[in-house]
C-alpha positions in Angstrom: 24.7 5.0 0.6 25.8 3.2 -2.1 22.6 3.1 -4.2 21.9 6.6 -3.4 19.2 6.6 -0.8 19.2 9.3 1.4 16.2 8.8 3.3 13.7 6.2 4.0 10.6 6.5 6.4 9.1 3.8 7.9 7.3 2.4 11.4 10.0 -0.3 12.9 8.7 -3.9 13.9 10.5 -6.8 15.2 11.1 -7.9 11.8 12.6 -4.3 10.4 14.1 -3.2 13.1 17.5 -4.6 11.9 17.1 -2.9 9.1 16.1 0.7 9.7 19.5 0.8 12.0 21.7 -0.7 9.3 19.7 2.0 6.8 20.3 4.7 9.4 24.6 4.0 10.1 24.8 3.8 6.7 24.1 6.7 6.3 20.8 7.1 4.9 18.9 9.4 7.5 15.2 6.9 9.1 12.0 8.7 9.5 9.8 7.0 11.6 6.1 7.0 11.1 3.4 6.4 13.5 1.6 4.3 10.9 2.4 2.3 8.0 -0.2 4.0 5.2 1.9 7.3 6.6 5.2 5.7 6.0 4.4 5.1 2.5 3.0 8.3 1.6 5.9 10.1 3.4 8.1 8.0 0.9 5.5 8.9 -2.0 5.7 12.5 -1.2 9.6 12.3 -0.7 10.1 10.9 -4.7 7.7 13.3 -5.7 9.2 16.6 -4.2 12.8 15.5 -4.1 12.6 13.6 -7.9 14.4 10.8 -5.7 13.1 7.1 -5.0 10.6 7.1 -1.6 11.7 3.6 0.3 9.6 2.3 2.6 10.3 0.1 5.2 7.8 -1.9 7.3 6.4 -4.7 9.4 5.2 -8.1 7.7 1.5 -9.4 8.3 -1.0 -6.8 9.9 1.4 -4.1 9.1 1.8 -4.4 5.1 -2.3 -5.2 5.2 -2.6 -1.0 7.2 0.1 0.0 4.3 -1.9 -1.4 1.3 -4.0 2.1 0.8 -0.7 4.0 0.6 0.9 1.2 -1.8 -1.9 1.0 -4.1 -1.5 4.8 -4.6 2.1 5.0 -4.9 1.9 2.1 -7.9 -1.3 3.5 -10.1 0.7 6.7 -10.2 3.7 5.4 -11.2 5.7 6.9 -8.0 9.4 6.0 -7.6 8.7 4.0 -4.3 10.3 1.2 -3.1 8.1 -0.6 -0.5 10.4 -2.4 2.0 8.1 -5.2 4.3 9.4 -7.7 6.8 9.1 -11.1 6.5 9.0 -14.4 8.9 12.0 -15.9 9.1 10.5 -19.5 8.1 7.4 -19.5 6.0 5.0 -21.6 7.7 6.4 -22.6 10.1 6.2 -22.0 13.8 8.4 -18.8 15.4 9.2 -20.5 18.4 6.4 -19.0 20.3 3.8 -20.8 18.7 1.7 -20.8 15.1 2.7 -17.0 13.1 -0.4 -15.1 13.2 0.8 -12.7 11.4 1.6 -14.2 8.5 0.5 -13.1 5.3 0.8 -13.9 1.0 3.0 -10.4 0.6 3.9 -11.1 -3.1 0.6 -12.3 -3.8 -1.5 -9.1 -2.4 0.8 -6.7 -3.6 
């Protein structure tokens, strides 16, 4: 890619999902994880072994709130990682199906 990501790792949700296939035709190879915490660490690992930035890409709501552990680690030891989360497509309002339950203040918990 352009920026020079090579890889990113991440668990695809209906919010992400575009992205991880734009990521992956691009060129930039889409490791999936079977949970978010995993898809940051995998990221965290990647900078650390490959002296590269770790992207992250994953799910808005419930999913960044199972990634917080990993993201938490990644900043207090000032890993390369960008951190990737989905995001409603109108804040508050409804999706079309009904209220969004799993909506939640990203910038202000990270």
């Amino acid at each position: 890619m352009a920026m020079g990501v090579e890889a990113a790792f991440g668990l695809i949700s209906d919010d992400t999902a575009l992205l991880a296939t734009a990521l992956d035709t691009s060129g930039a190879r889409f490791y999936g994880a079977r949970h978010e915490n995993c898809a940051i660490a995998m990221a965290d690992g990647y900078a650390y072994a490959a002296g590269r930035l770790g992207v992250a890409v994953i799910g808005r709501g419930p999913a960044l709130a199972n990634g917080l552990h990993g993201a938490i680690y990644a900043s207090r030891t000032g890993s390369p990682v960008l951190l990737i989360y989905g995001e409603a497509a109108t804040v508050s309002q409804p999706n079309g199906l009904g209220p969004d339950y799993k909506a939640i203040d990203g910038p202000g918990v990270l």
